[in-house]
N, C-alpha and C positions, 0 to 999 in steps of 0.2 A: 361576547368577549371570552368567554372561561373557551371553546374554543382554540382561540389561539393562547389563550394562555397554556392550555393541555400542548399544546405541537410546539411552544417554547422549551417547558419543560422537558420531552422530549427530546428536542436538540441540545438539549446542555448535557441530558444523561447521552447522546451519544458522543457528543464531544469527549466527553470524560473518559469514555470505554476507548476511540481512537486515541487521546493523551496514553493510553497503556503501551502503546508503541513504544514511543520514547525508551521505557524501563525492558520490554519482553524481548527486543530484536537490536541487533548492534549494526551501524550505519557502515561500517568498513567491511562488512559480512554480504549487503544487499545484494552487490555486482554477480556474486556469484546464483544466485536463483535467477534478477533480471534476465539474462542472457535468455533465459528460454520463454520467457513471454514477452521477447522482444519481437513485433509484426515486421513484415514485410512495404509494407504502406509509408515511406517517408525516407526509408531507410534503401535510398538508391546505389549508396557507395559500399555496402556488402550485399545488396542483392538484385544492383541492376535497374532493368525493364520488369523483374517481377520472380517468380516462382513456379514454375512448369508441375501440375501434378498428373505427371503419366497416369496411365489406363481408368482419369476420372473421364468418359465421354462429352458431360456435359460443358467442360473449359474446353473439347476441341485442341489439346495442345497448347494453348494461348494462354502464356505468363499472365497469373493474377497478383495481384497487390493486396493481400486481405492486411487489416490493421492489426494489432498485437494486445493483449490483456491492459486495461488501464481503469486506472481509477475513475476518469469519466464515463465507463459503463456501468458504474455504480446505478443505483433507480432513484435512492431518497433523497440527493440535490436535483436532483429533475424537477422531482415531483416536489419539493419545496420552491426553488424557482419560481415553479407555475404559476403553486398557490400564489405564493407571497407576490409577485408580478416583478421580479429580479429580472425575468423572460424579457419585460419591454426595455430593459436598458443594454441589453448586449448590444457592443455597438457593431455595423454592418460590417464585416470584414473577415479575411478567410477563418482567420482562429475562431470565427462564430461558424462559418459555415460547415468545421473538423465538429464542432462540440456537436450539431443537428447531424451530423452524417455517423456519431458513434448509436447514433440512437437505432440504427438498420441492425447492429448487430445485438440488439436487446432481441427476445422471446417475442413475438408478435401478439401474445396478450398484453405485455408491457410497453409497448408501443401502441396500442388500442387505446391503454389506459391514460398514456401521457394524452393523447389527445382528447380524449372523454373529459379528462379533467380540464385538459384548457377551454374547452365548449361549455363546461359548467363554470365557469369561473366568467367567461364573457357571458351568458345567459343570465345570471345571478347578479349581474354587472358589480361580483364582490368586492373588487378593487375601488371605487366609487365609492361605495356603502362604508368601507374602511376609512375611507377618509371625511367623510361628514362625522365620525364618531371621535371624539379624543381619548376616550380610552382605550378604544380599537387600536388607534394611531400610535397609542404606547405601547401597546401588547405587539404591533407590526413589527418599529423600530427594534426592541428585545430580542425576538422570530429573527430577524433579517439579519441580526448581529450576531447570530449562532451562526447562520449562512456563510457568513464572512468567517469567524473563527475556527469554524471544518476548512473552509480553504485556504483561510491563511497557514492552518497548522499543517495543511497538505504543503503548502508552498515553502517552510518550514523543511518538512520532511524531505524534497524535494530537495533543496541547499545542503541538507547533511548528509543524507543517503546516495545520493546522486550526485549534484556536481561538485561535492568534494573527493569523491571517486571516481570518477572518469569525466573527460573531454567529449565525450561523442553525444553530438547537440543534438539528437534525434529522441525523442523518446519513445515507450513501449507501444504507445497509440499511435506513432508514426506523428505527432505531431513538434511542432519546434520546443526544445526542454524550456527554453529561458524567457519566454514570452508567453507561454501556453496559458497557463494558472494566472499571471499579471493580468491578462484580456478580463477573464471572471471576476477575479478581485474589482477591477475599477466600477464592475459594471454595479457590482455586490454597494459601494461606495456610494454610486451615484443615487443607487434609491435611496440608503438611508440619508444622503444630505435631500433630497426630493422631502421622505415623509419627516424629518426634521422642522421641513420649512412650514410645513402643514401642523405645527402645535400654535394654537392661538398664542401670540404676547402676554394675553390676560390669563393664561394656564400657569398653575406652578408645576416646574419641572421636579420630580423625583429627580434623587441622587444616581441612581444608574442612567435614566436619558439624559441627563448633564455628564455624567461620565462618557458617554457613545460619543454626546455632541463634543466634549472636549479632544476624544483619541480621532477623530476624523483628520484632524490636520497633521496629527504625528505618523498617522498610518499612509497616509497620501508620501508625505515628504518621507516615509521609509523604502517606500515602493519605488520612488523615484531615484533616488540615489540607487537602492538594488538598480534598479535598471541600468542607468548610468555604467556602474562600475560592470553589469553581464555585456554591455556593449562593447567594450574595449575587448581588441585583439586579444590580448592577454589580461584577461580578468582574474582578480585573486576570487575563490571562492570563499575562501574565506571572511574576508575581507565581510563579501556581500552576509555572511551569517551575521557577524556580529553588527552588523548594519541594524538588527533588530534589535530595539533599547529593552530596559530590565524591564520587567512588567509587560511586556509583550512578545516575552520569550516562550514559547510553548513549549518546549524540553525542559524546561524551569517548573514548568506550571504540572507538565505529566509527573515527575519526579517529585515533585511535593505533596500530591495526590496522592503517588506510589506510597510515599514515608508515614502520611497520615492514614493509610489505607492498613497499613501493617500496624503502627502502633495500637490503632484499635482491634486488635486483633484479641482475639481469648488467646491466652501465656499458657493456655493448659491442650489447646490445639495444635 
């Protein structure tokens, strides 16, 4: 277990370093970098059938479609996924099949590796072995709950930076803005009510997995109403931010980090 306990730890300190957003970069500023690592792939109503690149021989002339810079070519949710088995809940549908086809544009070592790892992980049969162990099963739920809070705080960023700035429903990966991040979240969701159900009765529950088990039904019914209201023609975006209650505000949560982060500061530095 020390293990997962180390790659828990881990994802908190990098959650921490991503909350620094929030304070370093201003959400009405974003649109203007976007625009140029915006792909061609999704984005049919400014670029068509595709992108013609004259005197490359090997396209032939023939408009391509490449995808655009996105946070899902990130590596460390990949490779966290894997481990943790987030992988067996995506449910079958395009928004799954966009997340496996950004992996073509990863480094071919790092697509070697995604899969090395997922053969070690069925070989080791480690998902299995996690679950006959109850303190594994703690250390998992923990792990799987940083999974969720990278994404939700992307999905966060996502609301402020984005669709409180522009209407244009495509994002930089060519994939749909207001469903994209939602697909991973439920899937992120469903394991941890899965290894939830996997704590014996006769276990006592620590204060933080009573805490996970308790925010699972606020997190579900926050994501639903978001959706709700991104479904309407005319959606407020706003609306859909403050849809996130106190205490699971992540611009809340980077900024009180940022304040605590200074205070301790040497006064003579």
């Amino acid at each position: 277990c020390s293990g997962l306990a180390d790659a828990t730890f881990a994802m908190r300190k990098i959650n921490a370093i991503r909350r620094q957003m929030w304070v370093a970069s201003k959400p009405e500023n974003y649109n203007d970098f976007r625009v140029f690592i915006m792909g061609v792939a999704g984005n049919k109503s400014i670029f068509g059938d595709g992108v013609i690149y004259e005197g490359v021989e090997k396209y032939k002339g023939e408009p391509q479609t490449p995808r655009g810079q996105t946070g899902a070519q990130d590596d460390i949710i990949p490779t966290c996924d894997i481990f943790s088995g987030v992988t067996n809940f995506y449910p079958k549908n395009k928004l799954t099949e966009y997340l496996y086809d950004l992996r073509n544009y990863r480094p071919k070592v790092v697509q070697e590796f995604f899969t090395e790892l997922q053969n070690q992980v069925q070989a080791l049969n480690f998902h299995e072995h996690v679950k006959q162990n109850q303190e594994a099963i703690g250390w998992m739920i923990k792990f799987v709950q940083e999974i969720f809070l990278f994404r939700n705080g992307h999905w966060q960023f996502v609301q402020r930076y984005i669709l409180q700035q522009t209407r244009h429903e495509c994002a930089t990966g060519g994939t749909p803005i207001t469903s994209w991040l939602p697909n991973q979240l439920e899937a992120v969701l469903n394991q941890i009510d899965e290894l939830l159900l996997r704590i014996r009765k006769d276990k006592e529950i620590s204060k933080e997995i009573e805490e996970v088990r308790m925010n699972q039904g606020v997190r579900r019914d926050v994501l639903q109403r978001q959706l709700e209201e991104l479904r309407k023609a005319e959606y407020d975006s706003k609306k859909v931010y403050k849809i996130n209650p106190k205490g699971h505000v992540d611009e809340e949560l980077g900024q009180a980090e940022a304040k605590e982060s200074e205070d301790l500061k040497c006064p003579f530095h």
